[in-house]
N, C-alpha and C positions, 0 to 999 in steps of 0.2 A: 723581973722578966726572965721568964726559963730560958737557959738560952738553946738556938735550934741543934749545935753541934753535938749538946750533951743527949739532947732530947734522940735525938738519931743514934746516938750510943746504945740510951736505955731500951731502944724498939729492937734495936739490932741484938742485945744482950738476951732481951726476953723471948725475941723469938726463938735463938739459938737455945736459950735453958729450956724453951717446951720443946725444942728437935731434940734435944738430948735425953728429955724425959722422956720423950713418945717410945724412943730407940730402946734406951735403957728395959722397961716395962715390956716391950715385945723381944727384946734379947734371944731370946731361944727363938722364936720365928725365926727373926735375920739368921742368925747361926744356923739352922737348919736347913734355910733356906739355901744359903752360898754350898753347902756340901754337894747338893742335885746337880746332877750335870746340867748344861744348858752352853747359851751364847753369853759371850762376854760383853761389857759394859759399851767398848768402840762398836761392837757389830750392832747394839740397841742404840746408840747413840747416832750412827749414820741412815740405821731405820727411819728413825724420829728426826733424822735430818730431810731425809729425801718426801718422808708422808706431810712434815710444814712446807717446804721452799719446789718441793716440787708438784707436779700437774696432778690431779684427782686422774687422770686417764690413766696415768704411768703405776698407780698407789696398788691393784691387785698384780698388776706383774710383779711389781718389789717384794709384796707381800709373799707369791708365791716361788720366789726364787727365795727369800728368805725361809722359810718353810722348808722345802725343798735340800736346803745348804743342813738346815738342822736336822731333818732327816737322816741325811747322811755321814754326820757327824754323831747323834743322838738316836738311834733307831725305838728306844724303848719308849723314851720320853725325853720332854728339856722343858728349860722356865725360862721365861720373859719380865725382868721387873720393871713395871710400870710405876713409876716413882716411888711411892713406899710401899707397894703393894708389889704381891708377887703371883705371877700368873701360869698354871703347868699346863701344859700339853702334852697332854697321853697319844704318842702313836701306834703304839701297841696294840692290835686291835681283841689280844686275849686277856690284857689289861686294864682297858675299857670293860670287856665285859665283866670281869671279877670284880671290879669297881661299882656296875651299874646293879649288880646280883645285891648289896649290901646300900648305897650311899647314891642319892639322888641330887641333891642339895647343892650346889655351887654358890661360888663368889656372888656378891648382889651385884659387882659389874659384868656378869655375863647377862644379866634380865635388863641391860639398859634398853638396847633396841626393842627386846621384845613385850617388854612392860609400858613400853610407849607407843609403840605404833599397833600391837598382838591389843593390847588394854584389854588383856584376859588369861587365863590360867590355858594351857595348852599340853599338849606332850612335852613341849622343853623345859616346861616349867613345874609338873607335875611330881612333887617330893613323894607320892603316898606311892608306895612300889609297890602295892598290889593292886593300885587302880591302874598303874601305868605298863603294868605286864600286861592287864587284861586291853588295855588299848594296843600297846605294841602288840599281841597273839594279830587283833581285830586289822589292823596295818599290815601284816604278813598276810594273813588270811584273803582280803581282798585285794591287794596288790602283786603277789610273790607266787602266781603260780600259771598254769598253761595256759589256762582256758583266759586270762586277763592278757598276758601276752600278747597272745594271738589279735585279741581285741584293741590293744596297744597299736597296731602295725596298721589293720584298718582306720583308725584314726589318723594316724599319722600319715598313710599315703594321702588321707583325703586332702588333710591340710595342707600338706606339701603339693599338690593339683593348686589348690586356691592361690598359695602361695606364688606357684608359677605361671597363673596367669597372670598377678597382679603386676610380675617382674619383666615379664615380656614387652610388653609395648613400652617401656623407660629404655629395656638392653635393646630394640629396634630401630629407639630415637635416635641413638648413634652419642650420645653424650653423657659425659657419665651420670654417677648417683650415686648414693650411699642407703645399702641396703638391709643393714642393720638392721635397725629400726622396725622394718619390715618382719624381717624373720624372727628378732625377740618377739614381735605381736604373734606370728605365727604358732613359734614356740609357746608362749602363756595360754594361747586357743588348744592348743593340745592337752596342754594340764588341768586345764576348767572341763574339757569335756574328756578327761581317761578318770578326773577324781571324784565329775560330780554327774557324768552320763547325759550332761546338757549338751547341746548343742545351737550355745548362743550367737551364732554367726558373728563371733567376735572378728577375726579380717573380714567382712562384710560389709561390717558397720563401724569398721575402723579404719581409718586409712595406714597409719604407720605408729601409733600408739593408741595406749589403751588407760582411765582413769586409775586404776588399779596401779599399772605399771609406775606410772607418774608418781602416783601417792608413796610406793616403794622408793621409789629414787630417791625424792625426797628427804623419809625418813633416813635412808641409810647415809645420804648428803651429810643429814644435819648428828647424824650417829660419830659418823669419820669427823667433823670437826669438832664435836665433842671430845674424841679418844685425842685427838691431835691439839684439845685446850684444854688442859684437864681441869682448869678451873669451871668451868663448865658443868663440870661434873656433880657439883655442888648442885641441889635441888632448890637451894633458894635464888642462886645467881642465874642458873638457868631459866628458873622461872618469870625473870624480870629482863632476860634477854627478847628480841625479835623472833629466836628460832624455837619459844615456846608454843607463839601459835602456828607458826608454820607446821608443826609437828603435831598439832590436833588437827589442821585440817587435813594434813595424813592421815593422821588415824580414822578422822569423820565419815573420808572418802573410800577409804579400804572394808569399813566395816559394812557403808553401805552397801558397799558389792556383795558380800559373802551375805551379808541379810536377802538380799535379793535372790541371791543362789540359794539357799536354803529355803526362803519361801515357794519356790516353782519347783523343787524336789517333794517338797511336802505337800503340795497342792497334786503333784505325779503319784507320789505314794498312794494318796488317798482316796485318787480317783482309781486305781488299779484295785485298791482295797473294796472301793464300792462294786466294780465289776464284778471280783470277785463273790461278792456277795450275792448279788442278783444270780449269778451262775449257776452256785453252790449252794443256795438258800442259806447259808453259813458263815461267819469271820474264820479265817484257816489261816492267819496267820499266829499260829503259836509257834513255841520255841523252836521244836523243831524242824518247822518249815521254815522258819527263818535262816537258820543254819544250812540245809541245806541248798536255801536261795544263795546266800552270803558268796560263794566262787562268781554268779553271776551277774553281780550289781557291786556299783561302786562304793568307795568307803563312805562317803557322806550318805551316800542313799542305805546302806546298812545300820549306819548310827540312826535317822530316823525311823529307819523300819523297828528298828529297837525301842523308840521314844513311844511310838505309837502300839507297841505290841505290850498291853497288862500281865504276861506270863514273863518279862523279863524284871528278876529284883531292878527297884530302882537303884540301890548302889552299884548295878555293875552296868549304868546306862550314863550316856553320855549326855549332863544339860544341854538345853537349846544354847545357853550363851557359851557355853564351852565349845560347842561346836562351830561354831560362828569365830570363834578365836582360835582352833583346829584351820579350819577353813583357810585363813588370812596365812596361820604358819606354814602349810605346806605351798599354798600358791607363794 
């Protein structure tokens, strides 16, 4: 009979001689890695104290006082090590860019959230940096300039009217309420109609949440107890946990929505394109006119005006499923 004392020896020996080999074999990593300025071991250790034992409500205040303290400490950059892995934060924002000019590619744990709930190739994901230039210009171009602004503001007073009538007869009942809830709904209605020029009467037909929002929570729920189990992080233990399927029916739900958006753009498009035609005897949407429609239409509504225009190469055109997983990362 082996006995169990010894048997607990040789588990505890072997794991320790593969810690030692892993260490040994990445040497120059760790060594490199401790020279980087950053926070020390007690300031990561009271992090990952207060994100297990204390409230999910409390976890982005900590997060960004911790942020914040390294800021101030670190101005250019700092590193975070997440068990044996080691995590930088660029705050530099001319260092960022000198970085993004050359090198796209991150850690495979920054694609956790977004390869699980995104379950698509996006701008945060996108390594080829001249496809990701031409989408960043296309992002600048219809978001970052007057004439979108302006249009920014009408939106936003409308919503904020809806908003306030919604909240009037709760602030008249004389009792309280919590109105959160509310305004984040408010708030996402703004961002579905500045990115995609819809106007789906989301607080309408919503009362104080939204499918969308929910399917987010979710995901980023079951994100944070992942970072805060790392064993979790394992794709085969995750997979035989609870929070695998909860995390697809996020995802199932998020994608629905942006399918749906995308389809009533594309069906807008092409009814304006058939106007057009009838008018003109003509299709007039070439490159040209596209570009200069582009200031007046939203980012989604330009990537399909693209999809459907044959004078745009197809490599500098955005798939429909890409867009759809665009869609999901910006809302």
């Amino acid at each position: 009979m082996f006995p169990s004392g010894l048997l607990f020896v040789y588990l505890v020996a072997t794991l320790g001689s593969l810690i030692a080999l892993y260490v040994w074999k990445h040497r120059r990593y760790y060594y490199l890695g401790y020279q980087l300025p950053g926070s020390t071991l007690l300031n990561i250790g009271r992090l990952f104290y207060l994100g297990i034992f204390g409230s999910m409500e409390a976890l982005p205040q900590n997060l960004l006082t911790y942020y914040e303290d390294e800021r101030t400490k670190h101005p250019s950059l700092t590193k975070l090590w997440y068990g044996w892995r080691l995590g930088i934060i660029i705050l530099d924002p001319e260092l960022v860019q000198k970085i993004y000019q050359s090198h796209l590619l991150k850690d495979t744990a920054f694609y956790i959230l977004s390869d699980s709930f995104i379950n698509g190739r996006s701008i945060f994901q996108d390594n080829d940096l001249r496809r990701w230039k031409i989408h960043r210009k296309l992002i600048t171009r219809t978001s970052f300039n007057m004439a979108v602004l302006k249009s920014l503001v009408k939106i936003f007073h409308k919503e904020t009217l809806i908003l306030t009538d919604k909240l009037a007869p709760l602030a008249l009942d004389g009792q309280p309420f919590e109105p959160m809830n509310r305004i984040g709904l408010a708030g996402f209605s703004m961002i579905v109609r500045s990115m995609t020029s819809l106007d789906l009467q989301i607080q309408r037909n919503f009362c104080d949440n939204h499918p969308f929002i929910r399917a987010f929570d979710d995901a980023f729920d079951i994100h944070m107890i992942r970072v805060l189990n790392p064993w979790l992080l394992m794709p085969t233990i995750f997979n035989l946990s609870r929070y695998k399927k909860q995390l697809m029916d996020a995802s199932t739900q998020s994608r629905a929505f942006a399918e749906k958006v995308v389809a009533e753009i594309k069906s807008k498009v092409m009814q304006e394109n058939t106007k057009r035609e009838e008018s003109f005897g003509r299709f007039q949407s070439n490159s040209e006119d596209v570009h200069e429609d582009n200031i007046q239409h939203s980012l989604a509504e330009v990537i399909i005006r693209d999809q459907l225009n044959p004078n745009i190469p197809t490599e500098d055109v955005m798939p429909p499923e890409e867009l759809i997983s665009e869609i999901i990362t910006m809302l």
